[in-house]
Structure formats: structure tokens, C-alpha cells
C-alpha positions as CSV (number, residue, x, y, z in Angstrom):
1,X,0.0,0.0,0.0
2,X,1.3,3.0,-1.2
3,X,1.3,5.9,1.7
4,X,0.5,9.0,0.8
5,X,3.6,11.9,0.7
6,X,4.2,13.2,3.8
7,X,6.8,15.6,5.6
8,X,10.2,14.1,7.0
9,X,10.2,14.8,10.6
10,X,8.6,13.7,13.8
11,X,7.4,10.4,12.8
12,X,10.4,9.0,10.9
13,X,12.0,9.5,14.2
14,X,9.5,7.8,15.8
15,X,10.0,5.0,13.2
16,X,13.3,4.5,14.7
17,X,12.4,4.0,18.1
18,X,13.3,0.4,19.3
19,X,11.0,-2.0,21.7
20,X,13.5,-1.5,24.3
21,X,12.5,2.3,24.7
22,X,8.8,1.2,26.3
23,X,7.7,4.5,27.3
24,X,8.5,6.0,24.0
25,X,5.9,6.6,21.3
26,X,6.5,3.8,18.7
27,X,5.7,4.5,15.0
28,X,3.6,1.7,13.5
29,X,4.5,1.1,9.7
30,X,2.2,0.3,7.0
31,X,-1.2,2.1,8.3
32,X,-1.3,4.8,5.8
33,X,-4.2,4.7,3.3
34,X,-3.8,6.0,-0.3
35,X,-5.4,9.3,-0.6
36,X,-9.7,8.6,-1.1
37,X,-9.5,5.0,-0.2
38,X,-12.3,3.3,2.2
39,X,-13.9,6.8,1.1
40,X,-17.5,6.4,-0.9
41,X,-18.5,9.2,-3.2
42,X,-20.7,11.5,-0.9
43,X,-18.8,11.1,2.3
44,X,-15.9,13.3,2.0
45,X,-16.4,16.7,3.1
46,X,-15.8,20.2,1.0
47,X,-12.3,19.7,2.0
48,X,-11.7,16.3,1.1
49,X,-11.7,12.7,4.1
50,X,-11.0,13.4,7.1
51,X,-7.1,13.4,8.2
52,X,-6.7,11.0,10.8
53,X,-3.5,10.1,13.2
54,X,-4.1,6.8,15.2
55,X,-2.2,6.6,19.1
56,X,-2.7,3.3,20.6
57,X,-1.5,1.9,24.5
58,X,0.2,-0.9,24.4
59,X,-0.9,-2.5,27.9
60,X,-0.2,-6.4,27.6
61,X,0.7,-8.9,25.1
62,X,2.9,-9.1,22.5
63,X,4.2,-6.0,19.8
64,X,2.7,-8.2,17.3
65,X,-0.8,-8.1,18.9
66,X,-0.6,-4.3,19.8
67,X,0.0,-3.9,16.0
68,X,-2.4,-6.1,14.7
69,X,-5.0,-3.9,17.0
70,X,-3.6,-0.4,15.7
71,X,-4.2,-2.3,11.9
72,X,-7.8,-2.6,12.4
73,X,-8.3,0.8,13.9
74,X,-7.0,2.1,10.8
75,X,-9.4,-0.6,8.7
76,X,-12.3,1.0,10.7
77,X,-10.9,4.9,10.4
78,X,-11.0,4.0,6.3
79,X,-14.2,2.1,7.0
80,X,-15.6,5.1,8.4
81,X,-14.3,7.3,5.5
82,X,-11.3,8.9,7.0
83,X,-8.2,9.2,5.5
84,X,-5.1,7.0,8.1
85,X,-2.2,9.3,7.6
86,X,-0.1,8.0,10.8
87,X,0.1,5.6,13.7
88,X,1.6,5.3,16.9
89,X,2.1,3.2,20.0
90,X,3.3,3.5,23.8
91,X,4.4,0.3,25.9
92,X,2.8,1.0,29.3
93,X,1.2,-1.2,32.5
94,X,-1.9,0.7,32.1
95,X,-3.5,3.7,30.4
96,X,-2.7,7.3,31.9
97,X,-5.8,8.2,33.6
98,X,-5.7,11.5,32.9
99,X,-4.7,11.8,29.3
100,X,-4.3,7.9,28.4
101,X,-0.6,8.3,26.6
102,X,0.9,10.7,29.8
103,X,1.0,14.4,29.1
104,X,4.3,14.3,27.6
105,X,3.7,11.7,25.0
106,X,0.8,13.9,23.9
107,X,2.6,16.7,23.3
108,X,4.4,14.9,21.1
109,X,1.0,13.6,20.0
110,X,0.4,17.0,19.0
111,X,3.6,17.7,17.1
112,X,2.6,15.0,15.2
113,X,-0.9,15.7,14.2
114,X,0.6,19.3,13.3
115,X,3.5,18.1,11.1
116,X,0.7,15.8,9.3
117,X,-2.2,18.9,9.1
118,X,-4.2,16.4,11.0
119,X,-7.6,16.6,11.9
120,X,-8.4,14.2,14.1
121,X,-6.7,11.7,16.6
122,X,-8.4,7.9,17.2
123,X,-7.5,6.5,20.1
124,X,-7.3,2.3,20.3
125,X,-9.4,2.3,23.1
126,X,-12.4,3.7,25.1
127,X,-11.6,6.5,27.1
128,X,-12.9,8.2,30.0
129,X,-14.8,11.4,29.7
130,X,-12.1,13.0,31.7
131,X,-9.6,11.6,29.1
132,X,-11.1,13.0,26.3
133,X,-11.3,16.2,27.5
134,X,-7.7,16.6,28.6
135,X,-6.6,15.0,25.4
136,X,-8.3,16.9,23.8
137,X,-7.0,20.3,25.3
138,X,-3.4,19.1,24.7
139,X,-3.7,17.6,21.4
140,X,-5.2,20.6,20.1
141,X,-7.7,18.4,17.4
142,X,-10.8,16.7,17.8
143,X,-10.3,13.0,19.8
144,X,-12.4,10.3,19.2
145,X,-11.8,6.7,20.6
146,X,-12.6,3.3,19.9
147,X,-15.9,3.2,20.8
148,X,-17.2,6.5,19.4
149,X,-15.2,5.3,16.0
150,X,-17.6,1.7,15.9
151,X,-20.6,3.1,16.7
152,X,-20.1,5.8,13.7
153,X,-19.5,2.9,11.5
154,X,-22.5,2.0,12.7
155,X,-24.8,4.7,12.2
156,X,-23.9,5.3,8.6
157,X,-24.7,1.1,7.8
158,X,-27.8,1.2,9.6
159,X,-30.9,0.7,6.9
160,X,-34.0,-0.2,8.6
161,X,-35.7,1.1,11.4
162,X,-34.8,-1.3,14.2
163,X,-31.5,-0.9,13.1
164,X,-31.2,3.0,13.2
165,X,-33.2,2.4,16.8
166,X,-30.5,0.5,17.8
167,X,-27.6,2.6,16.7
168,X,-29.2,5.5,18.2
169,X,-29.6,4.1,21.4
170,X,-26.4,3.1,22.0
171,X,-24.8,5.9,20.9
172,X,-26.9,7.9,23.5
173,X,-25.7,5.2,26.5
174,X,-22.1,6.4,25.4
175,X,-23.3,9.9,25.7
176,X,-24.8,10.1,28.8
177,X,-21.7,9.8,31.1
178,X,-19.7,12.6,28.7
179,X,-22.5,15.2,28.9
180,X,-20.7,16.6,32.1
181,X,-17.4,18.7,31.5
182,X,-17.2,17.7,27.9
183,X,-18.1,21.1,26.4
184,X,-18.3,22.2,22.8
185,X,-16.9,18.7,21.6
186,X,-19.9,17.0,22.4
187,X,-22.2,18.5,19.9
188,X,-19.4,18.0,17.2
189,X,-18.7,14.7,17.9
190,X,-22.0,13.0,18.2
191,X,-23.9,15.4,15.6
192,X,-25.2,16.0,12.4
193,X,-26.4,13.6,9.8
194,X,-24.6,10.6,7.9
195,X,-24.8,12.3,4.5
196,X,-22.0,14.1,2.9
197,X,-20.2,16.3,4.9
198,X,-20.1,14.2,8.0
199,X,-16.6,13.3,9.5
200,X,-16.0,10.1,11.6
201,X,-18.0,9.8,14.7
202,X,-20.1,12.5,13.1
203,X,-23.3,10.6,12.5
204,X,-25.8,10.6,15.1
205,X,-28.6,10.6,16.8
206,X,-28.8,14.5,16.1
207,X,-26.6,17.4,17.4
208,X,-26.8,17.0,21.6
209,X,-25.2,20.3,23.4
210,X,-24.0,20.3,26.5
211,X,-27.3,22.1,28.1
212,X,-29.1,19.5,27.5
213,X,-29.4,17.8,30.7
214,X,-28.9,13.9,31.5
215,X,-32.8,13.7,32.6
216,X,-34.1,14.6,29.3
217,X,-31.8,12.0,27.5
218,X,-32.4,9.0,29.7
219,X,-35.7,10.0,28.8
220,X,-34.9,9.6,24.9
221,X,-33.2,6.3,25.9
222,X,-36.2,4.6,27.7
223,X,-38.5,5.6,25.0
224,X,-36.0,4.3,22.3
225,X,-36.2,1.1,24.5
226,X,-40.0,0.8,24.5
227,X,-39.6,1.1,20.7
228,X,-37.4,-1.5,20.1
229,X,-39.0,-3.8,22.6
230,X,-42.4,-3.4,20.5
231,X,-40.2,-4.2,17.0
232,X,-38.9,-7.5,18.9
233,X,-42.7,-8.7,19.6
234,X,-42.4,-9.3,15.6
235,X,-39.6,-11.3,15.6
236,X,-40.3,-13.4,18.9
237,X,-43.3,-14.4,17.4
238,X,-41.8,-15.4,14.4
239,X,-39.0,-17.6,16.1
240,X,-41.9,-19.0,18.5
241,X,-43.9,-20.3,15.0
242,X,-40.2,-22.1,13.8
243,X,-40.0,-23.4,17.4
244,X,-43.4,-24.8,17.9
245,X,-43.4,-26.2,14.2
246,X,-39.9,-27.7,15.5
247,X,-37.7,-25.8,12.8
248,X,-34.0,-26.3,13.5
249,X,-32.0,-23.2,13.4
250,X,-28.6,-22.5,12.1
251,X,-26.9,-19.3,12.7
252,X,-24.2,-17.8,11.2
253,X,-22.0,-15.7,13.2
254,X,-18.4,-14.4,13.1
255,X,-15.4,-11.5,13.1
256,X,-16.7,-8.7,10.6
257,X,-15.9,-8.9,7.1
258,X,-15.2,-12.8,7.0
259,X,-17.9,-13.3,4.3
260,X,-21.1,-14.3,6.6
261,X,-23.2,-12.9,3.6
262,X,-21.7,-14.5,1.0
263,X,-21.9,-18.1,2.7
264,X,-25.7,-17.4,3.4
265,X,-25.7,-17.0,-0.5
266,X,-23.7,-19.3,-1.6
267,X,-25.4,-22.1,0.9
268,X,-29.0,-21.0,0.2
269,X,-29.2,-19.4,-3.1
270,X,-30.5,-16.1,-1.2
271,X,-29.4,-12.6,-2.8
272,X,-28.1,-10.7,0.5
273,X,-26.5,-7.7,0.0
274,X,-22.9,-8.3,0.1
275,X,-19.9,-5.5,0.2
276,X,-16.3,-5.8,1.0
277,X,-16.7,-3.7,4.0
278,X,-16.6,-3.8,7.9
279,X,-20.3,-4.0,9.1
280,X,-21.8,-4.2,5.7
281,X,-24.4,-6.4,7.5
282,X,-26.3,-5.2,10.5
283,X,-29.9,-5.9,9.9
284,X,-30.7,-10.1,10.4
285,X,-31.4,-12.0,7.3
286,X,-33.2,-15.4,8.3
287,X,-33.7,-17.7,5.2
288,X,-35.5,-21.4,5.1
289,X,-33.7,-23.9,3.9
290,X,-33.5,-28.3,3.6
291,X,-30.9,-31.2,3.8
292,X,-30.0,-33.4,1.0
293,X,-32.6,-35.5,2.5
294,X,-35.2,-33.0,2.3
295,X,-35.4,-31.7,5.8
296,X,-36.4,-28.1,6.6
297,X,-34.0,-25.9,8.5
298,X,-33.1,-21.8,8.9
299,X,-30.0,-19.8,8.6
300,X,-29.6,-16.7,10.1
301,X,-27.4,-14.2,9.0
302,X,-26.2,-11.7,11.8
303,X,-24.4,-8.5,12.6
304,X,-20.2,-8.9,12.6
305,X,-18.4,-8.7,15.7
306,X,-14.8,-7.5,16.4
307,X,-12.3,-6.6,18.8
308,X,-13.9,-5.2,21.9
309,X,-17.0,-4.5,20.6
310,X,-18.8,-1.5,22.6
311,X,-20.9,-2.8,25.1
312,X,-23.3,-0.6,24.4
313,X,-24.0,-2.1,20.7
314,X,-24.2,-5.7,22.7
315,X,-26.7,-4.2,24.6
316,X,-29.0,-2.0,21.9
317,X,-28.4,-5.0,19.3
318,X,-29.5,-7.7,21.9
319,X,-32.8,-8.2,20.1
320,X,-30.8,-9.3,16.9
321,X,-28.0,-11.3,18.8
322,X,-30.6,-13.5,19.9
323,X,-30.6,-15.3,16.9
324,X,-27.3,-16.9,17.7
325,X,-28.2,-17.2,21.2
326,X,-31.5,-19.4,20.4
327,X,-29.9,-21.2,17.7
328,X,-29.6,-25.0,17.5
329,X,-26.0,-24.3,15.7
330,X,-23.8,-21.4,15.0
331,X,-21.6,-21.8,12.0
332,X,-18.6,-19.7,13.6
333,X,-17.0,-18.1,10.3
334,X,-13.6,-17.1,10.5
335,X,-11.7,-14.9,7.4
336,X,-8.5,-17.9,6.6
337,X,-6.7,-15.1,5.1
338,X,-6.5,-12.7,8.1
339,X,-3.2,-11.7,9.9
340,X,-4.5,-13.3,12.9
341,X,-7.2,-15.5,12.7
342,X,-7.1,-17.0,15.9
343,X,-8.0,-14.0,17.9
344,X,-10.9,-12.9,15.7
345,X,-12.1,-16.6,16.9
346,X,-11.5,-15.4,20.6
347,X,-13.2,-12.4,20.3
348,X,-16.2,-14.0,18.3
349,X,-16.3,-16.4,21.3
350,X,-16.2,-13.5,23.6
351,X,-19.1,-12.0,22.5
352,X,-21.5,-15.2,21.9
353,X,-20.7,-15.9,26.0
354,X,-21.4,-12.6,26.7
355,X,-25.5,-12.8,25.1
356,X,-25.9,-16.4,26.5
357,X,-24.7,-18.5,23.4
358,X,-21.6,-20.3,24.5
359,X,-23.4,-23.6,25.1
360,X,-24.8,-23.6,21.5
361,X,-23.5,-26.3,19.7
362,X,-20.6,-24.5,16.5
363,X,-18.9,-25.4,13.5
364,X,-15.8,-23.6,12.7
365,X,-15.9,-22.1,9.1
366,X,-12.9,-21.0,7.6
367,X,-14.0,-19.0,5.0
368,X,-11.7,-18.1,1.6
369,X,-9.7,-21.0,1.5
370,X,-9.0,-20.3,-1.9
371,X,-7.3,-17.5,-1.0
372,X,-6.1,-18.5,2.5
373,X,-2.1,-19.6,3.1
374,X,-2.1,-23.6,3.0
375,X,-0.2,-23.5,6.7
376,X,-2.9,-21.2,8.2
377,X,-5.3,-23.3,6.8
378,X,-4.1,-26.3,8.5
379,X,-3.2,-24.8,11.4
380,X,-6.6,-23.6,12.0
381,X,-8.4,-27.3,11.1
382,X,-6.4,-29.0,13.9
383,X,-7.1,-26.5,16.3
384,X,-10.2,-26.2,15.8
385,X,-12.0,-29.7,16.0
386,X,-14.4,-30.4,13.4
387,X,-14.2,-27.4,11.7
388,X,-14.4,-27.2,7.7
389,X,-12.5,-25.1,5.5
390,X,-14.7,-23.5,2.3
391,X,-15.1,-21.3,-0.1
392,X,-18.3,-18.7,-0.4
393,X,-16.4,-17.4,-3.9
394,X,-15.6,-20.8,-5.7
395,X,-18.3,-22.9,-3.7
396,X,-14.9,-25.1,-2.2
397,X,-16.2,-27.5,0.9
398,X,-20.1,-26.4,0.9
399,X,-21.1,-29.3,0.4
400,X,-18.6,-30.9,3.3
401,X,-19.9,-28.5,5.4
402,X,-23.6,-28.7,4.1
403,X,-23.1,-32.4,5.1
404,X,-21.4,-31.5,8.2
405,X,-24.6,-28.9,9.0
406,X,-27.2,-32.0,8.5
407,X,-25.3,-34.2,11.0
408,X,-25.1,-31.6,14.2
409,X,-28.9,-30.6,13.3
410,X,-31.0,-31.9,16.4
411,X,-32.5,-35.2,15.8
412,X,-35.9,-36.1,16.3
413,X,-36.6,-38.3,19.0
414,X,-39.9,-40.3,18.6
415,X,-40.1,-43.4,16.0
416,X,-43.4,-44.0,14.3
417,X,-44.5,-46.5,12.2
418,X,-47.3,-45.2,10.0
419,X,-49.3,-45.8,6.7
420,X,-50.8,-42.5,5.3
421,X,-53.1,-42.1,2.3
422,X,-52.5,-40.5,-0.4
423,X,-55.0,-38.1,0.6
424,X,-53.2,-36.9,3.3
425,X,-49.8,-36.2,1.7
426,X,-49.4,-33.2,3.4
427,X,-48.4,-35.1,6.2
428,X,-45.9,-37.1,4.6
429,X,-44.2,-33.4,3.5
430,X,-43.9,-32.6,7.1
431,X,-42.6,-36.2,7.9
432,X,-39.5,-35.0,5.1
433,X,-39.5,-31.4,6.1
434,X,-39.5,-32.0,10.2
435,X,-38.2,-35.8,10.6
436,X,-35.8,-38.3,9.9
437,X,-37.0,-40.8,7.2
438,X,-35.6,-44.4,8.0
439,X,-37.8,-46.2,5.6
440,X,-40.4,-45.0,2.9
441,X,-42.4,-47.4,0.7
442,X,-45.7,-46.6,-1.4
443,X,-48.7,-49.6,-2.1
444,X,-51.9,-49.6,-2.9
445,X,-53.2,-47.8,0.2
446,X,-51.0,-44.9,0.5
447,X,-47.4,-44.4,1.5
448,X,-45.8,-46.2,4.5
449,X,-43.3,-44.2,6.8
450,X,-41.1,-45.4,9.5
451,X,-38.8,-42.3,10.5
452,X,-38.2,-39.9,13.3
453,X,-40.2,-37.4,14.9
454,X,-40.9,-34.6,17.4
455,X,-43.8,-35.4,19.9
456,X,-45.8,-33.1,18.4
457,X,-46.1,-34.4,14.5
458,X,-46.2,-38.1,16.3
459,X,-49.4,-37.3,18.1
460,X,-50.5,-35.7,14.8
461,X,-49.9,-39.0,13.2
462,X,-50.9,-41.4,16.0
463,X,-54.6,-42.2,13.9
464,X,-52.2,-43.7,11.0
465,X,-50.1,-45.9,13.0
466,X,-49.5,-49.4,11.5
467,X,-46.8,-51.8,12.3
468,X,-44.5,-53.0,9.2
């Protein structure tokens, strides 16, 4: 990736910086984006993107993983249609609670975003009101962190109303502690509307300024609440109707971008929106589908996770995350041709425990095998147990994993022995669509059935029994 020109100064020294200097700023190579990329047509602003420096604290784990992190802050920055110009790091136990790098380290901070015209800093990490502010007053540019950043990303994917509910509400549960002390940055950070013009962390809710006092906007919050609790009547009562009609569910979940969409597609023949982008999907797609042997099923595609996803979203988007959470399975997809695929699978995992899906039975799907290093590949396939490497693209291993899918389904428990008439072949439909079919034989009196079946369907079927 080609980064775009740049002055020789502060951050070439900081390229030279060592690991051994740990309370240094450390420049992170390769984050630069070319000039207007991650940038759609209608986002940038009269100026051009917005200019964005990324700081990071480097609290535990390895230089590697501090890196990696900092990489996909600067994949959400372009996501969000900012322009990464810079990157840096600081080995330290713990963030500085007053200004998260130490006030020294953001002066420097602040030489830097001058040397690169910069017009925002993103922090890799959430901070405290307090932080922001002081940062902020050093710095000398707007700050946004983590947090803010996702939930921008957010609000400009957001298409239908529950969705735009959701986003609104939990950017307002991020607002509410900052109301106090933040000043003017408030109303510039969480305001305005996701059309053109709007920078990162721009689109909102609406412009909130600091008068506005924490009573009326808990207000805003329960009402959004009531709101989305009324829009999740429609889809309880749809997952009650697969439930009672014993409909297995199949959920697809997984690290953002790893192709979720595509799979649905390629595994169902569905035409879901698909985009190369982080949080192209937010809304739920739920799509019926059947085994080879003709048994009905769904598959649910859901919202991407990543990294330290706000808790906030968890919380607004709990609604939608229930679909992994009630599954029967959860195809876990994982991108094969990430950096580091493994901890996109911990922080997948993360999140499913935290919604009250980790005992829900998963497949491990690593996605783009055709384009995935042979060694990750098989690194990934014996550690992860079962798993199944594909290819939503080409179609590679779909059918191994369609196979795979039909296998962990839950199995109907009840035998019956039955003879239905032709008149009634409804019921031999649902026998296919709901059951196991162990043996199927037609004669003169209609078709006779021995197979598997939920309580329900065998009471249904109870006036047709007959031995074989």
C-alpha cells in the first residue's frame, strides 16, 4: 500500500524507536491509506476525508498483537471514511488516567498531528470522559476513541428502522456519562447527519449540546427502548412459530468482514447484500432452507463482531443477537486469510458468551480458502476440532460443510410406524421437512413411513399408525 507523501520529521523519528525504549511513542509502519480510499463518493467533506493520526497503548501482550490492534483501527478509520495518515504506539502497564498516553507523550501527539495537518486523533481504546477532555485540550484536534469510532460505522450502515433504533440508542448510552465537562466537543462529535459532509464519529442521533441535561436524554433512551421492545414482539413471534413447528435453526455468526453474507448465499441461493466492508451487514437475514434429505431448517445471517465491541452495541443489538443465542448451531466463520485469525475466533467467542450462546452447539468455518495460506489453513483445522475449510467465492467445501450442518442438526426423537393415504400427503411433506426418514415405501393404500419425529407431528400421526 502506497502511503500518501508526507513531511520528514517527527514520525520518521518515531520509526526509529526500538521496543527496548517502552515509554516511547513507537511509529507503526504500513497504516497509511492512499489518498480517497475506504472513502464512498458523498462522504468526503468540501475539503476532502477526514485526516486522521491513530495513538494506541500498548498494555499487555505481545508487539505483534498491539500492531495487529492499531491495523484494524486504521481498517475502521478508512471504514468510516477517513483518511489514516499516521500511527503510533506506547508500551505502558496501564493507560494514563488523565490523558491515556501521559501528558508528555501527547505533546508529542500533537507535534505530530501538526506536522501531518491532522484533523483528528483515534485512540485504540475507550476513554474516560475526563480523558477526552484533557486530550483533547493538549492535542489541540478533535479526539475520538474506539468506541465512538464503531458506533459511527455504525450509524452510517444502519438501513431499517430497528437498526437505526439500535444505533441511536447506543450511541446515546455512550453519551450520557460525557454530557458533564465535555463542552463544545460534544455536539461536534455525536452530531449531524450521515450524508455528505459528515466526518468520523459524526453521525448521530442528532446534534446533543452540552445544556441538554442527563434527565431529558435517559428519557430519549427509555422511549427508544420501549420502541425496540415493541419491534422485537415481531420477531419473537416469528421464532416461536419455527419453534413450535420444531424448525432447526442454524446461525451464522463471526469476526466482521469474514464473508457471513456470501456463505448465506452461496449455501442458500439467497441474494443478500454483500460488500467488501466492515459492518456491511447489521440488519438479520433469516432464510428457510432443507438437507439433502429434504429436511427443513433456517439460517440466520447476523451482525459482525470484532475486537472489543462496545458494550453498548451488545446491549442495543440484543434483540438481533438472539438469533445466535436461540440457535440450534452457530456456523462460527472465520476470514483464513487474516493476519491473525485465531483471535478474531476469541473475540467471536467473547461476544457469543457474553449474550448467553456459548453452550450452543458451533462449527468452525474458515471462509476463503481459496485464498487462505495452505499453513494457516491447516493450522486452523487441527485446532479447531471439526471445523471445515470453504469457499463462499468458488463454492470449495459447501457441500462438506452442508453435510457437516445436516449431522449436528438436532435429531428427532420419537419413531413412528405409519401408513398414510394419499389423501393426506401433506403429512408425509412434514414427515420429510420435520423428521428423519428411516424407511419409505408406497402400495396400494398410500405411502408407509417409519422415521423420526418430534412429539408433536407423532401425536398428529398417532390415527395412521401401523406396524411394518
Amino acid at each position: 500500500m502506497t502511503s500518501p507523501e508526507r513531511p520528514f520529521g517527527l514520525a520518521d523519528a518515531l520509526g526509529s524507536f526500538d521496543a527496548s525504549q517502552d515509554a516511547g511513542l513507537r511509529h507503526v509502519r504500513g497504516l497509511s491509506s492512499q489518498p480517497g480510499e475506504g472513502v464512498a463518493v458523498g462522504e468526503q467533506g468540501p475539503a476532502g476525508p477526514e485526516r486522521v493520526v491513530l495513538v494506541g497503548a500498548w498494555t499487555s501482550g505481545t508487539l505483534a498483537e498491539a500492531e495487529s490492534s492499531m491495523a484494524e483501527l486504521a481498517a475502521l478509520v478508512e471504514a468510516a471514511g477517513g483518511l489514516v495518515l499516521d500511527g503510533v504506539i506506547q508500551r505502558r502497564d496501564r493507560p494514563d488516567p488523565a490523558t491515556f498516553i501521559g501528558s508528555g507523550k501527547a505533546r508529542l501527539l500533537r507535534d505530530l498531528a501538526e506536522e501531518w495537518s491532522a484533523d483528528t486523533v483515534v485512540c485504540d481504546g475507550e476513554l474516560s470522559p475526563a480523558q477526552l477532555v484533557r486530550l483533547e485540550e493538549v492535542v489541540k484536534a478533535k479526539i475520538v476513541d474506539r468506541t465512538a469510532l464503531i458506533l459511527d460505522i455504525f450509524a452510517q450502515r444502519a438501513a431499517s428502522k430497528e437498526g437505526k433504533a439500535q444505533v441511536e440508542l447506543a450511541q446515546m448510552q455512550y453519551m450520557l456519562p460525557r454530557l458533564r465537562g465535555w463542552g463544545q466537543s460534544l455536539s461536534r462529535q455525536m452530531g449531524g447527519g450521515g450524508g455528505a459532509g459528515g466526518g468520523v464519529a459524526t453521525r448521530g442521533p442528532g446534534e446533543t449540546k452540552i445544556e441538554t441535561d442527563r434527565r431529558r436524554l435517559r428519557e430519549k433512551i427509555s422511549k427508544l427502548r420501549r420502541e425496540l421492545d415493541e419491534m422485537k414482539t415481531g420477531r419473537d413471534v416469528k421464532r416461536s412459530e419455527r419453534r413450535r413447528n420444531k424448525v432447526p435453526s442454524v446461525a451464522l455468526a463471526g469476526y466482521t468482514n469474514a464473508g457471513k453474507s456470501s456463505l448465506l448465499n452461496r449455501l442458500t441461493g439467497a441474494d443478500v447484500h454483500v460488500k467488501n466492508a466492515l459492518f456491511a451487514t447489521l440488519d438479520p437475514t433469516v432464510r428457510r432452507t432443507q438437507t439433502s434429505s429434504g429436511r427443513t431448517y433456517t439460517l440466520a445471517d447476523t451482525v459482525g463482531f470484532v475486537r472489543h465491541l462496545p458494550h453498548q452495541l451488545v446491549d442495543a443489538f440484543r434483540s438481533t443477537l438472539e438469533e445466535v443465542a436461540d440457535a440450534d448451531l452457530i456456523l462460527h466463520v472465520v476470514d483464513g486469510t487474516h493476519p491473525d485469525p485465531e483471535a478474531q475466533i476469541e473475540a467471536v467467542r467473547t461476544v457469543i458468551g457474553e449474550i448467553g450462546g456459548a453452550g450452543v452447539r458451533e462449527i468452525v468455518v474458515v471462509n476463503k480458502a481459496d485464498a487462505a495460506p495452505s499453513e494457516v489453513l491447516n493450522r486452523l483445522l487441527e485446532g479447531e476440532p471439526g471445523s471445515v475449510a470453504v469457499s463462499a467465492r468458488t463454492g470449495e467445501g459447501c457441500d462438506a460443510l452442508l453435510a457437516r450442518v445436516e449431522e449436528a442438526l438436532p435429531q428427532p426423537d420419537v419413531e413412528v410406524e405409519v401408513l398414510i393415504p394419499y389423501t393426506e400427503g401433506h403429512l408425509v411433506s412434514r414427515v420429510h421437512e420435520e423428521g428423519e426418514i428411516l424407511v419409505e415405501d408406497h402400495d396400494e393404500n398410500g405411502t408407509r413411513v417409519r422415521a423420526n419425529v418430534d412429539a408433536r407431528l407423532a401425536a398428529e400421526l398417532a390415527d395412521y399408525a401401523q406396524p411394518f
